[in-house]
N, C-alpha and C positions, 0 to 999 in steps of 0.2 A: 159185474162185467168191468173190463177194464179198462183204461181208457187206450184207445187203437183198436179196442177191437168190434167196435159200433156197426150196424147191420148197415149195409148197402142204401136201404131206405131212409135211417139216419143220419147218413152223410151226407146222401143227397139234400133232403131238407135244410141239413144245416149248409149247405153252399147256397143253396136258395136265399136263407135268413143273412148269411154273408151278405149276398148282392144285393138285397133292397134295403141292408146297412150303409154299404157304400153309396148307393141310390140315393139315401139321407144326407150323407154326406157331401156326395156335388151340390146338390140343392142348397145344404149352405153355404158350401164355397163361392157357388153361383149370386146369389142372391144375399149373403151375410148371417150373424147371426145376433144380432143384438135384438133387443124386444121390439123396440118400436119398427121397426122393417119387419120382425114375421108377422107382428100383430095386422100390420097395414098393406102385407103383400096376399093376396088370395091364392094366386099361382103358388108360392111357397109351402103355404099353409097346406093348401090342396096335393102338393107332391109329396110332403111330408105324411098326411094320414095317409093316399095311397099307401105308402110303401109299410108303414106300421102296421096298415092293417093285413097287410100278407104276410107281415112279420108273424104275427098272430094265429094267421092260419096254420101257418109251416109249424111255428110250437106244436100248436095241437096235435099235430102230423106223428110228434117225435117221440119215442119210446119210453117209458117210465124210466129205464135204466140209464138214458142221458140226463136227462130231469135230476137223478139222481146222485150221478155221478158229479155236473154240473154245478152243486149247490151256489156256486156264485152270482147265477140269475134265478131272479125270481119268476120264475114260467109262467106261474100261474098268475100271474099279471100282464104276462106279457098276451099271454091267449085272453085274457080279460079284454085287454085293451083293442081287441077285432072288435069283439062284442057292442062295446063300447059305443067305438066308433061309426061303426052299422048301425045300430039300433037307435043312438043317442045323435046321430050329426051334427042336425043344427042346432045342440046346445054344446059342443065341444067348447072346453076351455081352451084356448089357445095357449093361451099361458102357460099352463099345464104341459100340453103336448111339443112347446119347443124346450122347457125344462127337459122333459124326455127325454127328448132328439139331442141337448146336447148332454146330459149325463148320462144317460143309460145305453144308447145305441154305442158308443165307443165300447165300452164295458162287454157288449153282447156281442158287438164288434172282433175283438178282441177274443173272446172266449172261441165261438163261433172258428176262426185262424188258426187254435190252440188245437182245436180238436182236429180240425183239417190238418195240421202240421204234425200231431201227434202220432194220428192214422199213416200218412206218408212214412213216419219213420219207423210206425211198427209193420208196415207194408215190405218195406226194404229191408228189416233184419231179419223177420218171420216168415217170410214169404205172402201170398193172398189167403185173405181168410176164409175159412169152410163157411162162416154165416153170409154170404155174399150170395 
């Protein structure tokens, strides 16, 4: 499959995965992002796993063929990391999950814009797609 031309269902999820990236992001605009402030903020801490963890879901949501296409996330960490988070709570690394939030949620960030951006313009030279 190519890239633009991702199922209906695929798109969707990944504007979902989009939003609770940017979600990540106010939170640290809000709040900062140095260690000692997320280690000592609970409301931070707390808006960041929310949103990870629907991060999480919506992967698993997503088609073998994105996953595939995609190879610059590691999916299968990122659906790990619902898991995780739900079953493991109150032993979460902190440290850990703002490392996360600030190297990999831009990255995923980013990818996430790439495929939305890329769908719009194979949208507009090919017309709508029949997998839709």
């Amino acid at each position: 499959m190519t890239e633009g031309s991702y199922s209906k269902h695929d798109r969707e999820n990944i504007r979902i995965i989009l939003k609770h990236c940017e979600e990540i992001e106010y939170f640290i605009r809000l709040y900062g992002s140095d260690e000692e402030e997320f280690e000592g903020n609970p409301s931070l801490q707390c808006g960041c796993v929310v949103h990870l963890m629907q991060i999480g879901e919506h992967v698993k949501r997503l088609s073998p063929e994105i996953r595939n296409d995609r190879e610059e996330i590691d999916w299968k960490d990122a659906a790990g990391l619902r898991d995780i988070i739900a079953h493991q709570y109150e032993d979460l690394n902190y440290s850990w999950i703002r490392k996360t939030v600030l190297n990999r949620i831009p990255v995923l960030k980013d990818v996430c814009q790439s495929i939305l951006d890329d769908d719009k313009t194979s949208v507009s030279t090919n017309g709508p797609s029949d997998s839709d």
